[in-house]
C-alpha positions, 0 to 999 in steps of 0.5 A: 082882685080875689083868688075866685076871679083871678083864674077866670081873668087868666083864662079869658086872657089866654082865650083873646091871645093875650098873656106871655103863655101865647106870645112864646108858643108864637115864638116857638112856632116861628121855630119850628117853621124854619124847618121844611121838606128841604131843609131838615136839619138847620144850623142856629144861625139858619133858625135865627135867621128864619125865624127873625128873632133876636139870638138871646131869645132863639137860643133859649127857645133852642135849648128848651125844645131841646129838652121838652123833645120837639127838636134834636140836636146832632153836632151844630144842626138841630131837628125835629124830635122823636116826640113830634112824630108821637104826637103826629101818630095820635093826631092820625089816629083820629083820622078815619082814613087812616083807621079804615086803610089798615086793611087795604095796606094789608092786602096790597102787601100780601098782592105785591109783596112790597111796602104799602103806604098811606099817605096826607097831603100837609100843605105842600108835602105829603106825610106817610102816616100807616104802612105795611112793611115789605117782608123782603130783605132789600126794601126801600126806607121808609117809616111812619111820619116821613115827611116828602115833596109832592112834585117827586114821587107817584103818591105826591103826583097823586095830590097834584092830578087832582088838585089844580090849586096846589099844583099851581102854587108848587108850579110858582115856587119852582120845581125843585129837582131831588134826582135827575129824574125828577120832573123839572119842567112844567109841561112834561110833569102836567103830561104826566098829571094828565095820564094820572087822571085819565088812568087813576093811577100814578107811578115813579122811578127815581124821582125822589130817590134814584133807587126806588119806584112806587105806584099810587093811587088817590083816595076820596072821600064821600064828598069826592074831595082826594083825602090820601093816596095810597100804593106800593114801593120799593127798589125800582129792581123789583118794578119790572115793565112785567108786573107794572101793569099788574101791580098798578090795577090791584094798586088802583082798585084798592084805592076804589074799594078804601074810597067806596069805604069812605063813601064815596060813589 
């Protein structure tokens, strides 16, 4: 074969799945989806396992995604590395939702004072991709790329009210409770899914972390399909029955106004 036909036969091997470039981008993958909502942080044993791999092979993936910044590692666990969540911020910012939001985060943070927070769903977790922080000394942590549950919290509800199917398959899984307050029980949580569609707004007090309340509101888009959710949160000391009912309607509207922003209605 010449060097002229050579590069071509490499590409269409790679574009047809073909090659060891693509079989060990499949292995990695298989790694790396070991990781989840729930299990964060995992063990070489917990990934080898997971991801059925022979030891030889998962621990040389280990230490090369190591170095290349897609996993951590502390101690014997490894994570997710600082360089995903850069590549997650430029695939973001791609997205017109985000872009458009900055304002309208803005806003619900001068309105309320407290964090305001955008965010995707991503399967069967929701992701925070922009905020506006707080400027109180007390806020609750939160910060670009945190990955959460959708059956904790009032932005995760969001995705649940308005999508039956998703809602469906959290339900078949089990309802993982991440504080005693975490809706458990399927009747009680599709009451509350009910109320968030009636009202277009959702709100939480320590049902994913006992310290913190928020209030969140869905995002369509021109098609009328729930693109984000958007609200407000912060230590639940701050979200007084007083300014619940305020901060929800400024909280509600605002998602309208990013909503009619995207074409919707």
């Amino acid at each position: 074969m010449s060097r002229r036909e050579e590069g071509p036969t490499i590409e269409r091997n790679l574009a047809q799945g073909g090659g060891k470039p693509v079989l060990v981008l499949r292995k990695a993958r298989r790694v790396l989806d070991c990781f989840s909502v729930e299990a964060p942080r995992l063990s070489f044993q917990e990934i080898q396992r997971g991801s059925q791999l022979p030891a030889s092979t998962c621990l040389r993936l280990l230490q090369s995604l190591v170095r290349e910044g897609f996993l951590d590692r502390v101690g014997d666990l490894y994570r997710p590395g600082i360089n995903l969540l850069h590549w997650a911020s430029l695939v973001s910012s791609g997205h017109d939702v985000i872009t458009d939001a900055a304002p309208f985060l803005a806003r619900l943070r001068e309105a309320t004072g407290e964090t305001a927070c955008l965010y995707v769903r991503d399967s069967l977790q929701r992701i925070c991709v922009a905020m506006d922080q707080s400027r109180h000394s007390v806020i609750r942590q939160l910060h670009v790329g945190k990955v959460m549950p959708l059956n904790a919290g009032s932005a995760g509800k969001v995705f649940l009210a308005f999508d039956d199917g998703v809602y469906q398959e959290i339900r078949s899984q089990g309802l993982v409770a991440y504080t005693p307050q975490t809706l458990t029980d399927s009747e009680v949580l599709e009451k509350d899914l009910q109320q968030v569609r009636a009202t277009g707004v959702s709100s939480s007090v320590g049902e994913r972390d006992l310290s913190a309340a928020s209030i969140s509101a869905p995002v369509f888009d021109a098609g009328g399909e729930v693109v984000a959710a958007i609200g407000i949160a912060g230590p639940k000391e701050r979200f007084q029955p007083e300014v619940h009912e305020f901060w929800s309607a400024i909280v509600r509207e605002g998602a309208r106004e990013l909503s009619r922003d995207l074409g919707y209605g």
